[in-house]
C-alpha positions in Angstrom: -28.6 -11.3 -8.8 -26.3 -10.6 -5.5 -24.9 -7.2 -5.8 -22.7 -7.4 -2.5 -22.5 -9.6 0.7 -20.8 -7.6 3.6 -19.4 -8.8 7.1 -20.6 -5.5 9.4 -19.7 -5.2 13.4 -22.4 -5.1 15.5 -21.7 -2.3 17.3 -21.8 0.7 15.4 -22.2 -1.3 12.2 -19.2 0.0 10.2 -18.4 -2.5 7.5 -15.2 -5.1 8.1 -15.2 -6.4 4.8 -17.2 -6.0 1.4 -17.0 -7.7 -1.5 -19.3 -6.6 -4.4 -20.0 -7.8 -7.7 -18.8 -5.1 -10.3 -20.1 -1.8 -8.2 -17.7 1.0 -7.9 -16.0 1.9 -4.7 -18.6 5.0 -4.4 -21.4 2.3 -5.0 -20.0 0.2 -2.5 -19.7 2.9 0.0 -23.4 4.2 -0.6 -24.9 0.7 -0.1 -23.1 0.3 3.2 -24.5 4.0 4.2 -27.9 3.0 3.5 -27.6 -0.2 5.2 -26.9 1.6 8.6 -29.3 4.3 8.0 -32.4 1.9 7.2 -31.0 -1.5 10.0 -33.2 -2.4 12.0 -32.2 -4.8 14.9 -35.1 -6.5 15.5 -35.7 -6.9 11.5 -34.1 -9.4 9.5 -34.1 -7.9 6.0 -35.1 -4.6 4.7 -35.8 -3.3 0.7 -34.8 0.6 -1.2 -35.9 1.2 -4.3 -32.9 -0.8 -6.2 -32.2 -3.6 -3.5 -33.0 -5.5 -1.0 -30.7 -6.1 1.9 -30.8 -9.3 4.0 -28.1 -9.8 7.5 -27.9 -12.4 9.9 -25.5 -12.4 12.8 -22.2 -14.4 12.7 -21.9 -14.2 16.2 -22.3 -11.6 19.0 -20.1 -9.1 17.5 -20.8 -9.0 14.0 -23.5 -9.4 11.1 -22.9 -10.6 7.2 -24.8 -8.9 5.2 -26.5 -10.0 1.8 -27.5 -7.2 -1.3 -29.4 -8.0 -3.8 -31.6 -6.3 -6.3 -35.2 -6.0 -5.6 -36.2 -8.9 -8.7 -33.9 -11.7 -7.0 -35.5 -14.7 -5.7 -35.8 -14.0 -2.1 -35.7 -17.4 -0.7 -33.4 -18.3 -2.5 -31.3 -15.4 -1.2 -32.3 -16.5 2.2 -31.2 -19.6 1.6 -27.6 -18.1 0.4 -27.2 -15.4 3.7 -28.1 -18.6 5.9 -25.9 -20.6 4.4 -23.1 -17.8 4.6 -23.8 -17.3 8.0 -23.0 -21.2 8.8 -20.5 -21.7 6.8 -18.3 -17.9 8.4 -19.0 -19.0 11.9 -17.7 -22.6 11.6 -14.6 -21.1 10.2 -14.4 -18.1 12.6 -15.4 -20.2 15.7 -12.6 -19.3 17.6 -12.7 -15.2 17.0 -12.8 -13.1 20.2 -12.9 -9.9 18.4 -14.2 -8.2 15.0 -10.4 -7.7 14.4 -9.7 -11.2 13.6 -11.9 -11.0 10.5 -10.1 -8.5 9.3 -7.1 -10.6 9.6 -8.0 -13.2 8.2 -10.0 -11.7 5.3 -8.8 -14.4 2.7 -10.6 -17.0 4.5 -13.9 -14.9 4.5 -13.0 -14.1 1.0 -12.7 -17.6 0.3 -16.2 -18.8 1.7 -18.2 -16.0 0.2 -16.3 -17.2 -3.1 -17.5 -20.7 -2.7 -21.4 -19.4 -2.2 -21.2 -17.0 -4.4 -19.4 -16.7 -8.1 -20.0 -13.9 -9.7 -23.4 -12.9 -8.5 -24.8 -16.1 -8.7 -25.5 -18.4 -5.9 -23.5 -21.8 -6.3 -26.7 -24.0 -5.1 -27.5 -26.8 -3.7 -24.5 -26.4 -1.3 -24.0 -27.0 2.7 -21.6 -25.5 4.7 -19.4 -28.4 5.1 -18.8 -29.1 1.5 -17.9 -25.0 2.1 -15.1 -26.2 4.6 -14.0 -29.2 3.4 -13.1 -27.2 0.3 -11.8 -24.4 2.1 -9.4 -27.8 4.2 -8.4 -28.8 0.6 -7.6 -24.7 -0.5 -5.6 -24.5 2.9 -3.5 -27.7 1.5 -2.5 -26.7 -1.9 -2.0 -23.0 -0.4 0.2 -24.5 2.5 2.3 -26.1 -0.4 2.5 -23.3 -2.3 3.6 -21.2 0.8 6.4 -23.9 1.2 7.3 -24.0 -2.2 7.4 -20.4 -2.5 9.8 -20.6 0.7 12.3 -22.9 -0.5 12.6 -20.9 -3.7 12.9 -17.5 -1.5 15.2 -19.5 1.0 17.1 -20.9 -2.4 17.2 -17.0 -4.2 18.6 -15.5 -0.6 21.6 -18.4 -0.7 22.3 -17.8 -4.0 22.4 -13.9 -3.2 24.6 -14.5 -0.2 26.8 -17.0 -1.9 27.4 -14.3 -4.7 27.7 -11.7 -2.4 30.7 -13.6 -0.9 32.4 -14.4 -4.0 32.0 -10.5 -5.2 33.5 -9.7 -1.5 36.2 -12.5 -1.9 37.4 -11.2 -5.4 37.6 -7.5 -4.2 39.8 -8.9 -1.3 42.1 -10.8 -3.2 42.3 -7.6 -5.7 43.2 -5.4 -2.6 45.4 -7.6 -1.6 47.4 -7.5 -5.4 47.3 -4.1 -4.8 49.0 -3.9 -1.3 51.8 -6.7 -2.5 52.3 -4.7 -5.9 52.8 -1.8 -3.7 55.0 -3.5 -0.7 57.0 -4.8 -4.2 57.7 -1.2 -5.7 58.9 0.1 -2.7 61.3 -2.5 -2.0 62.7 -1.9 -5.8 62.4 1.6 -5.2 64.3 1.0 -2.1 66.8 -1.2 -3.5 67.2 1.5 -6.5 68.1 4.1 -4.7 70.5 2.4 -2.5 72.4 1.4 -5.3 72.5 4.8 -6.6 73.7 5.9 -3.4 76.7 3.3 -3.2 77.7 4.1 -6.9 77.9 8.0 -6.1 79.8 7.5 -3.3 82.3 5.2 -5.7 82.5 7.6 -7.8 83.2 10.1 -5.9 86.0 8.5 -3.5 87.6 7.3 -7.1 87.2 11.8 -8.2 89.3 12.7 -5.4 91.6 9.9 -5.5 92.3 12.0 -9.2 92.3 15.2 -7.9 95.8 17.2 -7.6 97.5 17.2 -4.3 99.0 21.1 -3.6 102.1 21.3 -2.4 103.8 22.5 0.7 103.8 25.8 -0.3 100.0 25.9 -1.6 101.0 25.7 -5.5 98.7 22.8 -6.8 101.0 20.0 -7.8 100.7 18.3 -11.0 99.0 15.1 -11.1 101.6 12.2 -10.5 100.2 10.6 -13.7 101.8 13.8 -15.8 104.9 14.4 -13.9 106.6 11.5 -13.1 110.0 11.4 -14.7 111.3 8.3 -16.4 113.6 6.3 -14.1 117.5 6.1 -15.1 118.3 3.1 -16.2 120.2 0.9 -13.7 124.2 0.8 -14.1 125.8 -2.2 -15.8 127.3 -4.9 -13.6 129.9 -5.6 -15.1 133.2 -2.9 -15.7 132.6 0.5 -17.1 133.0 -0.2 -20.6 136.5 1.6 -22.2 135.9 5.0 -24.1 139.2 4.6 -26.1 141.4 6.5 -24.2 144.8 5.4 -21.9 146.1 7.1 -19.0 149.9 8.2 -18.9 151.1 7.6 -15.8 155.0 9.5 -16.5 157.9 8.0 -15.6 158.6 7.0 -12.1 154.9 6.0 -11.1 153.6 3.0 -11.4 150.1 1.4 -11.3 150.0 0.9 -7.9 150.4 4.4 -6.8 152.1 8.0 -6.3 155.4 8.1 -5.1 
């Protein structure tokens, strides 16, 4: 049974990556202790009470390292940290330094996977079924990347398209507002104006009725209440006769006075 395999820089041999098979953080972390306190470089494995812990080099700058308990089959878990060995420096060929395995962790993830399922060795394997698997993982991943981006690309368009339509709505609202408001001014405008025209009328048309005061400062009756009714115009024909004669006496006549 594997309980761990480990990818550990050379120099200084702190652990890069670890990936254990059930143990608890603390487990993990005591393993790698007891890895650097009991390496030996010119060894190849090593055994404690409870395991036995098997590293190869990748390349010059780091080591993966195999646990397993003390009752595994140990060729057969040389065969496994061999294979690993192959199989993580094909695919990290082109590292220059211990950071890009920490980079790319989910390719290292991916091998160890393929060698190892659940503390169990997946044997007979080579390390080119490893990678042509790990070509055919890249595929389907590389799809689902793309697919993933259309659908983010498709979710940010929708967002932006709805974003605009929220933004357009509020404009033409504000704009309501601003013609609504131009409108009740003009009203208001046009309100009071009126009002202003119709108090003037009224009061030109007051003091057209007010009373007039006279020459010598006595208010004068309105022309209304004081204007006398006209005579009426004479006839025009002859005076007409009352009745009564005119004695002329004797020796006057019609024409005149003697």
């Amino acid at each position: 049974m594997i309980a761990a395999v480990a990818i550990v820089s050379r120099s200084g041999l702190k652990p890069l990556l670890v990936k254990t098979n059930g143990l608890e953080q603390k487990e993990s972390s005591d393993l790698m202790v007891s890895f650097a306190k009991s390496f030996d470089e010119e060894a190849s494995f090593f055994e404690t009470a409870e395991y036995r812990f098997l590293y190869q080099p990748i390349d010059s700058r780091v080591y993966v390292v195999l646990v397993s308990v003390r009752h595994s089959n140990v060729v057969q878990d040389l065969e496994v940290i061999h294979l690993l060995a192959e199989a993580l420096g094909q695919q990290f060929a082109s590292a220059t330094s211990e950071n890009d395995y920490v980079s790319r962790y989910e390719v290292a993830l991916f091998v160890i996977d393929e060698v190892i399922s659940f503390g169990v060795p997946n044997l007979p394997l080579t390390a080119a079924e490893v990678t042509r698997r790990l070509t055919m993982f890249s595929v389907v991943e590389e799809m689902e990347k793309e697919e993933r981006k259309v659908k983010e690309d498709s979710a940010r368009k929708f967002r932006r398209e709805r974003e605009m339509r929220q933004q357009t709505q509020k404009a033409k609202q504000q704009l309501k507002k601003v013609v609504k408001g131009v409108r009740d001014i003009a009203v208001d405008q046009t309100v009071g104006n009126i009002a202003t025209v119709t108090h003037h009328a009224r009061g030109g048309s007051r003091s057209g009725a007010r009373s007039e005061t006279s020459s010598t400062g006595q208010p004068a009756v309105l022309m209304a209440q004081v204007a006398a009714p006209r005579p009426a115009a004479p006839p025009s024909g002859p005076p007409p006769s009352s009745g009564m004669t005119l004695d002329f006496g004797a020796g006057m006549d019609a024409q005149g006075w003697d």
